[in-house]
C-alpha positions in Angstrom: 131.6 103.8 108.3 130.2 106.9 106.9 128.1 109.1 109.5 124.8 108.6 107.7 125.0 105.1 107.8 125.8 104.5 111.0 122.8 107.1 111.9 120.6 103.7 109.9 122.3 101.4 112.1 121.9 102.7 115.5 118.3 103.5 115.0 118.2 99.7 113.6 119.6 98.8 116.7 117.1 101.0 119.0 114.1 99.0 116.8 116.5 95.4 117.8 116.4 96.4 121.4 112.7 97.5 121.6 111.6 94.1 119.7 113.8 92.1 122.0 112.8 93.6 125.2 109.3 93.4 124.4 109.5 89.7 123.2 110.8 88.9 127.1 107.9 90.6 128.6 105.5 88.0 130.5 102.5 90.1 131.4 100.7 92.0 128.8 103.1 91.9 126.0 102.8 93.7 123.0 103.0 91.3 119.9 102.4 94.4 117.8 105.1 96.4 119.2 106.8 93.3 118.6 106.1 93.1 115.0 106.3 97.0 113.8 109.6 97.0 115.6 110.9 93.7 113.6 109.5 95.5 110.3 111.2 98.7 111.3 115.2 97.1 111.9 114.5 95.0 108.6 113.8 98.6 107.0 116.2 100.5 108.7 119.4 97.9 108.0 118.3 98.0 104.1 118.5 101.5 104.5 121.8 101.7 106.2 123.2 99.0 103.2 121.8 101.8 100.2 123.2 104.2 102.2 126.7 102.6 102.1 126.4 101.8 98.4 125.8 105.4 98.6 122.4 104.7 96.5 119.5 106.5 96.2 116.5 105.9 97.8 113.2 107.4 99.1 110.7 106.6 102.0 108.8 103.7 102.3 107.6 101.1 104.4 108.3 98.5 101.9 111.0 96.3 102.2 110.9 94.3 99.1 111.3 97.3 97.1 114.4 98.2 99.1 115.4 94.9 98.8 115.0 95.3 94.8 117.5 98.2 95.2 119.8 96.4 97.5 119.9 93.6 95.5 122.7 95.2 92.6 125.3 95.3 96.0 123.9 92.0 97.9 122.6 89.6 95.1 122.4 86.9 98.0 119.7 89.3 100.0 117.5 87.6 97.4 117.2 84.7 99.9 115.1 87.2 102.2 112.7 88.1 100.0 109.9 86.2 101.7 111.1 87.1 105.2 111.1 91.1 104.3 107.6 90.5 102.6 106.2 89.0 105.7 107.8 92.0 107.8 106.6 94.4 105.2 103.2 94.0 106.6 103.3 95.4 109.7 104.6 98.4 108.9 101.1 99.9 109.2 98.9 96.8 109.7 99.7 96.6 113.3 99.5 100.2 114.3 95.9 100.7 113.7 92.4 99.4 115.0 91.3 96.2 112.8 93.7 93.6 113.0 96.4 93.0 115.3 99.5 90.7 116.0 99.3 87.3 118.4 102.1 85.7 119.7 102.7 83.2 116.7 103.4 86.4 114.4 105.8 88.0 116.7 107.7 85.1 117.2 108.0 84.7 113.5 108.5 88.6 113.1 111.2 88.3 115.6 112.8 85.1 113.7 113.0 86.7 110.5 114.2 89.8 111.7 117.1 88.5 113.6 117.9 86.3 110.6 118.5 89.3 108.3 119.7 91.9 111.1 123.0 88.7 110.7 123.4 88.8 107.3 123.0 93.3 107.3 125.6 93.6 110.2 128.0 91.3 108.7 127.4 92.9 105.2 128.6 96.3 107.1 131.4 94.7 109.0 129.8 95.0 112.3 129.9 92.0 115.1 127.1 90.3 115.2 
């Protein structure tokens, strides 16, 4: 695996950790924290996939438009398309006064996002 790339994935993998360990916590838990960090291993394993393909891509939030440019080397990423659109979302939503996460959206944050995390890790032959 190229160096980049595997810069995208451990990062992906710090986001994973964060969203899981928050997920577990009983007292006070932070369904935002939950959320943005779903959004950002969604965002950062499209990343790491481009970055294999050795495509080019810019910075954004938005991973349906990644997904668009993923798509030419993982036509059957097409099947996320309404997971990564519900992630999209709180990319910023979350991170600012005026509307916040409850626990139904971080479980279903978290769902998606371990949904696709599988099909990203197997796409660049790690264990899942």
């Amino acid at each position: 695996m190229k160096p980049t790339t595997a810069e995208w994935v451990a990062k992906a993998e710090d986001d994973y950790a964060v969203m899981e360990r928050e997920s577990r916590v009983v007292a006070h838990p932070s369904y935002d924290a939950v959320c943005f960090h779903a959004q950002q291993c969604a965002e950062k394993y499209l990343n790491a996939r481009l970055c294999k393909a050795d495509a080019a891509f810019g910075k954004t939030h938005d991973l349906v438009a990644l997904l668009d440019l993923v798509l030419e080397y993982e036509p059957a990423w097409e099947t996320f398309r309404q997971d990564l659109a519900y992630l999209t979302d709180f990319a910023v939503s979350v991170r600012y006064p005026g509307e916040s996460a409850d626990r139904d959206s971080a479980v279903e944050a978290q769902q998606r996002c371990c949904a696709f995390r599988v099909a990203a890790r197997q796409s660049l032959g790690l264990d899942v």
